[in-house]
C-alpha positions in Angstrom: 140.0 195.1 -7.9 139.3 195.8 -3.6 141.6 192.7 -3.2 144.4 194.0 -5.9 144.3 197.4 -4.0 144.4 196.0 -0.3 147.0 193.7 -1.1 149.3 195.2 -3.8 148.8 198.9 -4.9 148.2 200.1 -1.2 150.9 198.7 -0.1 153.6 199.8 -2.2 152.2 203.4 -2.6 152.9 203.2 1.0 156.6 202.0 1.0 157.2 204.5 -1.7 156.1 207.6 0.2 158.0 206.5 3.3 161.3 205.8 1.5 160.9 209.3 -0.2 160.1 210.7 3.0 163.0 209.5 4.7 165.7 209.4 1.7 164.7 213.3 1.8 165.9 213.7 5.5 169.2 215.2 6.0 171.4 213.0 8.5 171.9 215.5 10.6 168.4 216.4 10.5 167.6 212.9 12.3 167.9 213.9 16.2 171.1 212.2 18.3 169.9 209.1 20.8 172.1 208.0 24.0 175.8 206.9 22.9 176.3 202.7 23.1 173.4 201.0 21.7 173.3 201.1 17.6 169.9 202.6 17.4 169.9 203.0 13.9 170.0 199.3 13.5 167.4 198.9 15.5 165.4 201.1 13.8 166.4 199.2 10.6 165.8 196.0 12.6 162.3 196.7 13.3 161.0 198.3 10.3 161.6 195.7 8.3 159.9 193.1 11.0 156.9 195.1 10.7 157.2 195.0 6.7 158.0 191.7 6.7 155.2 190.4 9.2 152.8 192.3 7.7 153.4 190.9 4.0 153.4 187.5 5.0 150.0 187.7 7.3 148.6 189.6 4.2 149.5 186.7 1.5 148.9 184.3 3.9 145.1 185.4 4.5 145.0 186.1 0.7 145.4 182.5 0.0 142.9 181.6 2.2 145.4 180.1 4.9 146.6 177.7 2.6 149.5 180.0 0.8 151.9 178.3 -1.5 155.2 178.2 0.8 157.6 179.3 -2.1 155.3 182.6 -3.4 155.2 183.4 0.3 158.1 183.4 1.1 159.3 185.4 -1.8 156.7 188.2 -1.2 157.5 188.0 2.6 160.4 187.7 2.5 163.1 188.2 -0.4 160.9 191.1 -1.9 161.5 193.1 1.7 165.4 192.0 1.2 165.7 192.9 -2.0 163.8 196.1 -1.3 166.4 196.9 1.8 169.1 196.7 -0.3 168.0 199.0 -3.1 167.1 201.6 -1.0 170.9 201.5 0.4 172.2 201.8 -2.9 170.2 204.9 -3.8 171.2 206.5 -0.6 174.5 205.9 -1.6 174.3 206.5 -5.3 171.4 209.2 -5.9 170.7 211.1 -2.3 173.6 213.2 -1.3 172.2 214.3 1.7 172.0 210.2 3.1 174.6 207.6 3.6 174.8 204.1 2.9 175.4 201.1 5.3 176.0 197.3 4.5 174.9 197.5 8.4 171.4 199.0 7.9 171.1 196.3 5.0 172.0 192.9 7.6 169.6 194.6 9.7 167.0 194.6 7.3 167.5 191.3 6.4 167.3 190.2 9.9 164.5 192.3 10.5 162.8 189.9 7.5 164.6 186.6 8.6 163.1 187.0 12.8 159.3 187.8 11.6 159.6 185.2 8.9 160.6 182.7 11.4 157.8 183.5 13.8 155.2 184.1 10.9 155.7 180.2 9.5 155.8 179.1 13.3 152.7 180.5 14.4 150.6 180.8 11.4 151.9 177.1 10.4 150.9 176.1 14.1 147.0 177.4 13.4 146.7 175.6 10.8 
């Protein structure tokens, strides 16, 4: 049950509160950075690195190092895509006060795709 609640419940309790948190945020709530760099993709960008990274570095020390490639990747990586792109389609859909982006969605994706990359390369490498 420790491992189920480290590794799962935790987890997604977590993701839910801070997609709430933010879906509840009016736009022009969020304060105004410099002009010329797309900081909102890089915010977009980076959180979903972090998820990303962290989901696979979990699974992977779940399985004892020896994850099946195929399960890892989908928990590292499609579930955070997959998981991007709903949230943009409730900010469109169900949150009045947010907007969607296909942009903030490729930058999720990318976000995944760069710390899967690395993950695989250096956990791979350790191995």
């Amino acid at each position: 049950m420790k491992i189920l609640l480290r590794y799962t419940l935790l987890p997604i309790l977590i993701s839910l509160l801070i997609f709430i948190g933010t879906c509840l945020i009016p736009s022009n709530s969020v304060p105004q950075m410099p002009e010329g760099i797309s900081w909102d993709k890089i915010v977009h960008f980076g959180m979903f690195f972090l998820l990303s990274a962290v989901s696979l570095y979990d699974y992977y020390k779940l399985h004892n190092k020896k994850p099946i490639f195929i399960r890892w990747m989908f928990w590292g990586l499609l579930i955070p895509v997959i998981y991007g792109g709903v949230i943009e389609l409730l900010q469109k859909y169900y949150f009045p006060t947010r907007s969607a982006e296909l942009g903030d969605w490729i930058a999720d994706i990318l976000g995944s795709l760069v710390a899967t990359v690395i993950a695989v390369i250096f956990l791979r490498r350790r191995v």
